[in-house]
RORO-827936 format. One record per residue (C-alpha): residue in three letters; x, y, z negated. Coordinates in steps of 0.05 Angstrom, whole numbers, plus 32768, in hexadecimal, padded with zeros to 4 digits. Each point is the difference from the previous one (the first is absolute). Example, Ala and Ser with C-alpha at 12.3 -4.5 7.8 and 13.67 -1.06 7.14 Angstrom:
- ALA_80F6_7FA6_7F64
- SER_801B_8045_800D
//
This chain:
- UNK_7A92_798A_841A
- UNK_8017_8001_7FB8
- UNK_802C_8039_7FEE
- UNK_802C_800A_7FCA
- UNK_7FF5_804F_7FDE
- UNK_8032_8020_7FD4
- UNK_801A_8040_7FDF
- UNK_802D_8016_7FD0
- UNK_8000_8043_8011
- UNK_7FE2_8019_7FBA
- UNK_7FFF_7FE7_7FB9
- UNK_7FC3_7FD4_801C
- UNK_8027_7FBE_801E
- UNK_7FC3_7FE7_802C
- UNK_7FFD_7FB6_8029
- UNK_7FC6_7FEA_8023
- UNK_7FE7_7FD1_8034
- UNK_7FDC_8024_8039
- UNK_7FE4_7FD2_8037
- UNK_7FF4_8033_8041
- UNK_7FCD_7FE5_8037
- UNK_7FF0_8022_8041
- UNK_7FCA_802D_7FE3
- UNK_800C_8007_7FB5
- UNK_8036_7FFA_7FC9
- UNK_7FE9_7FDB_7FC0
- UNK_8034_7FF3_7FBE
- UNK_7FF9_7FC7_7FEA
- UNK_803A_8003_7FC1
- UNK_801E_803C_7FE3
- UNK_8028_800B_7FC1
- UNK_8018_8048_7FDF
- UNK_8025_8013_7FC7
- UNK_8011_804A_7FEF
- UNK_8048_7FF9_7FD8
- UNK_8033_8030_8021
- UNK_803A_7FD9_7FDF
- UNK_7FEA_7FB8_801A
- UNK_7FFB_8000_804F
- UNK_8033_7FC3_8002
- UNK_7FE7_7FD6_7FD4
- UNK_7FB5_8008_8011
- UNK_7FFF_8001_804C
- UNK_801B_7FB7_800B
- UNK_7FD1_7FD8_7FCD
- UNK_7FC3_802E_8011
- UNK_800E_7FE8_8051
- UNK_7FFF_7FBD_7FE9
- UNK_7FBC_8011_7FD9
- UNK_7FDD_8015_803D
- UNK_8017_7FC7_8028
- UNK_7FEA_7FCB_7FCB
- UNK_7FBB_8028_7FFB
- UNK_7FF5_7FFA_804C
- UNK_8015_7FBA_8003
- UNK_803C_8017_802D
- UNK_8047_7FEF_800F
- UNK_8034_8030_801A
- UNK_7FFE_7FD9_803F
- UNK_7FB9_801A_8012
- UNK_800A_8044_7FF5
- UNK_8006_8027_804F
- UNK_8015_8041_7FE7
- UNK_801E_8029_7FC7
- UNK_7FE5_8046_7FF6
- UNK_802A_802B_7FD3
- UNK_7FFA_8052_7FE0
- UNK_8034_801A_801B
- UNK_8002_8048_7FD0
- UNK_8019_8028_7FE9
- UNK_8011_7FE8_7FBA
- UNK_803A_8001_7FCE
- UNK_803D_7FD0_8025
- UNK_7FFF_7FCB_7FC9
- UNK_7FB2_7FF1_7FFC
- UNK_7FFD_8008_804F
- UNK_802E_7FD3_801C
- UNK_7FE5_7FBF_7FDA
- UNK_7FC4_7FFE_8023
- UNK_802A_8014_8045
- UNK_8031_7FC8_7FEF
- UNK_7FD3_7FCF_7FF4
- UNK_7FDA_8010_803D
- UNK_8037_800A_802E
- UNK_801B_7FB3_7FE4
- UNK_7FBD_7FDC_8004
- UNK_7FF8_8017_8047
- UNK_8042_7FEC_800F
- UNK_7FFF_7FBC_7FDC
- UNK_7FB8_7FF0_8024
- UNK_8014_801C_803C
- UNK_7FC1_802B_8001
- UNK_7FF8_8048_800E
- UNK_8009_8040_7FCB
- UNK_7FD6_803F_800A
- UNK_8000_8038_7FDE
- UNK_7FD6_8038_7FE1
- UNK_8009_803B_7FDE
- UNK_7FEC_7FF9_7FB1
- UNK_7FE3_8048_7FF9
- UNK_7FDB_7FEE_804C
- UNK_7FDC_7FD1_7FE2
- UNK_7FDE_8027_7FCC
- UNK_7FEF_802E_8031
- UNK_7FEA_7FD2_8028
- UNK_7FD2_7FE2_7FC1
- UNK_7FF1_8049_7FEE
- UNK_7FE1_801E_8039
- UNK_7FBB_801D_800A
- UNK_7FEC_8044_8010
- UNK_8031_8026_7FD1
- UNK_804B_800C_8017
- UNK_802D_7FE1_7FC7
- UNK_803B_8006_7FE5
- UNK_801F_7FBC_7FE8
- UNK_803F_8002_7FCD
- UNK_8024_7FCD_7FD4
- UNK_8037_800D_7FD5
- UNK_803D_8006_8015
- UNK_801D_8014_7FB8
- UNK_8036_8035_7FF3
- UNK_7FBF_8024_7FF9
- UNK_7FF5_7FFF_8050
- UNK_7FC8_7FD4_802A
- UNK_8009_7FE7_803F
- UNK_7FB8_801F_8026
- UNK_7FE5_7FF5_8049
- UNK_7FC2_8028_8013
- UNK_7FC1_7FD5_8026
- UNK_7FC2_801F_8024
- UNK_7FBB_7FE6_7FF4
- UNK_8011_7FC3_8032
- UNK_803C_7FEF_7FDB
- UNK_8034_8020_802C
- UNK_8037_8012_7FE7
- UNK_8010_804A_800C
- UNK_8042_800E_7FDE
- UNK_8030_7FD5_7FD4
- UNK_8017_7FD7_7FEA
- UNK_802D_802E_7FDA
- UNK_8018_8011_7FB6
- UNK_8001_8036_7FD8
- UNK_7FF1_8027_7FB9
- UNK_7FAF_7FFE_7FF2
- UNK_7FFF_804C_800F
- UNK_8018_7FFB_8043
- UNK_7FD7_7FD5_8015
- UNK_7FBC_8020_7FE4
- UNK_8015_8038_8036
- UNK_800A_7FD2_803A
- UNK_7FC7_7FDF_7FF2
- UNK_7FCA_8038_7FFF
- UNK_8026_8018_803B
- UNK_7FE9_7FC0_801E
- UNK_7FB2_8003_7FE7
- UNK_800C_7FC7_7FCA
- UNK_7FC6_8006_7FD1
- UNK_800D_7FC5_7FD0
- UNK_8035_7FD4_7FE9
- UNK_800B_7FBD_7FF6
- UNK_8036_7FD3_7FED
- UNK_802A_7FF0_7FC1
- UNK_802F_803D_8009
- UNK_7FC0_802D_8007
- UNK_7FE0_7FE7_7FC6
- UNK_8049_800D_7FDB
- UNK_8003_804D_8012
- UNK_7FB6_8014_8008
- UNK_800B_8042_7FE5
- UNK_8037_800E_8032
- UNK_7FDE_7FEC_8035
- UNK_7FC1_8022_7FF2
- UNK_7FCD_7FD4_8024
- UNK_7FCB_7FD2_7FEB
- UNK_8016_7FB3_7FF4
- UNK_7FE0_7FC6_801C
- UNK_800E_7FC7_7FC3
- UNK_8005_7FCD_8040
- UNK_8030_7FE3_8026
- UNK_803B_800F_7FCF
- UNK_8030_7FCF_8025
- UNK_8003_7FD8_8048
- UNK_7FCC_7FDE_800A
- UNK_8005_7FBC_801B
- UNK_7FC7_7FFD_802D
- UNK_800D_8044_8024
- UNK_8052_7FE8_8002
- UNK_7FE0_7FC7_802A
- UNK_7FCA_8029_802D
- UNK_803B_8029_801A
- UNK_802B_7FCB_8016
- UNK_7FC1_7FD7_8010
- UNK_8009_8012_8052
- UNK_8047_7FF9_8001
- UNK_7FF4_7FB4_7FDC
- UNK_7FC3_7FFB_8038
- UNK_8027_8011_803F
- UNK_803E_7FD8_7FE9
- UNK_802B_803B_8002
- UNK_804D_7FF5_7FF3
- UNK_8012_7FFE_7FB8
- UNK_8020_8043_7FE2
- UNK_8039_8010_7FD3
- UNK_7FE4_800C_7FC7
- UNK_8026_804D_7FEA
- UNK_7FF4_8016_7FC7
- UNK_7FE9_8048_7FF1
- UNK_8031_8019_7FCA
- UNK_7FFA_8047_801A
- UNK_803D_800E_7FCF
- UNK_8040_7FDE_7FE9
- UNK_7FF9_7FD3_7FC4
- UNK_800B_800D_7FB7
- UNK_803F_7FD5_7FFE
- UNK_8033_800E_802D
- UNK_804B_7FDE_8001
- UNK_8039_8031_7FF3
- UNK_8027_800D_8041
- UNK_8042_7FFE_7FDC
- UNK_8022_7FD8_7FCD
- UNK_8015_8028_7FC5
- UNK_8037_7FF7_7FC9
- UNK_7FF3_7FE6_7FBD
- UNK_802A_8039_7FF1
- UNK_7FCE_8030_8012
//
């Protein structure tokens, strides 16, 4: 089955063209660019890009796998949104994973990890994964400093992750250089079962985990003010 990958989740707008058999999952497209002020206007024509590259329509595609967070509001809900209305337009299912998940997930080996990407105002938005790539606590976000505790409370030995490699000295553990952002691949491995099993398709909600920088005013005020 030919799956459609995306996430916006982090200045890295990522597309790509997974297709998941019974036994393994293989990409066969993927496009990324890192540009924290452009997840609009790159995640539609890089779709299109993986499509052409596979030799693929829309209408082949059986599934649409999207990151799910956390992430800033404005970069996060373009990939959501464009997930959420290809599914619907196809009439195919959604399924979602978390973003910081599937670093983890790409991260794992015999070291427990902490994964963090930037959540700016000088916070990161963190999740904590054993050696299996379990998650053990997050996702949550919070000041650098904070989290250095709660992560050596939770035997996390090295970091990984944009937002890790942003604060290293705050952290104060060693930095793998890779995965900085979602993967694609591992974004597809951990819906893979749920696209195997035909599982019901999910609303995709997003992780915000707080409110977003803009916010309407709740009451009209006078020019005169």
């Amino acid at each position: 089955m030919l799956v459609l990958v995306v996430d916006s989740s982090t200045p890295a707008v990522t597309a790509a063209l997974a297709e998941i058999t019974p036994d393994r999952v293989t990409l066969r497209a993927e496009r990324r660019t890192v540009d924290a002020r452009a997840h609009g206007e790159l995640l539609a024509p890089q779709v299109d890009a993986v499509l052409a590259e596979a030799g693929a329509r829309p209408a082949d595609l059986g599934a649409i796998v999207a990151g799910l967070g956390p992430g800033p509001f404005t970069g996060l809900r373009v990939g959501l949104v464009t997930a959420a209305s290809m599914g619907q337009v196809l009439g195919i299912p959604t399924y979602g994973v978390g973003s910081l998940d599937a670093i983890g997930h790409a991260a794992k080996g015999e070291q427990t990890v902490l994964v963090a990407s930037d959540a700016r105002r000088r916070e990161i938005y963190w999740a904590v994964y054993d050696g299996a790539g379990r998650r053990l606590a997050g996702p949550e976000v919070d000041a650098p400093a904070e989290v250095a505790g709660r992560a050596a409370e939770l035997g996390a030995v090295v970091a990984v992750g944009e937002g890790a490699h942003r604060y290293p000295e705050a952290l104060g553990l060693p930095l793998r250089d890779e995965p900085r952002y979602p993967p694609a691949w591992a974004l597809a491995e951990l819906a893979a079962e749920r696209v195997r099993s035909g599982a019901p398709g999910e609303p995709l909600t997003p992780l915000y985990l707080r409110r977003p920088d803009a916010v309407a005013a709740l009451a009209r005020k006078s020019v005169l003010q």
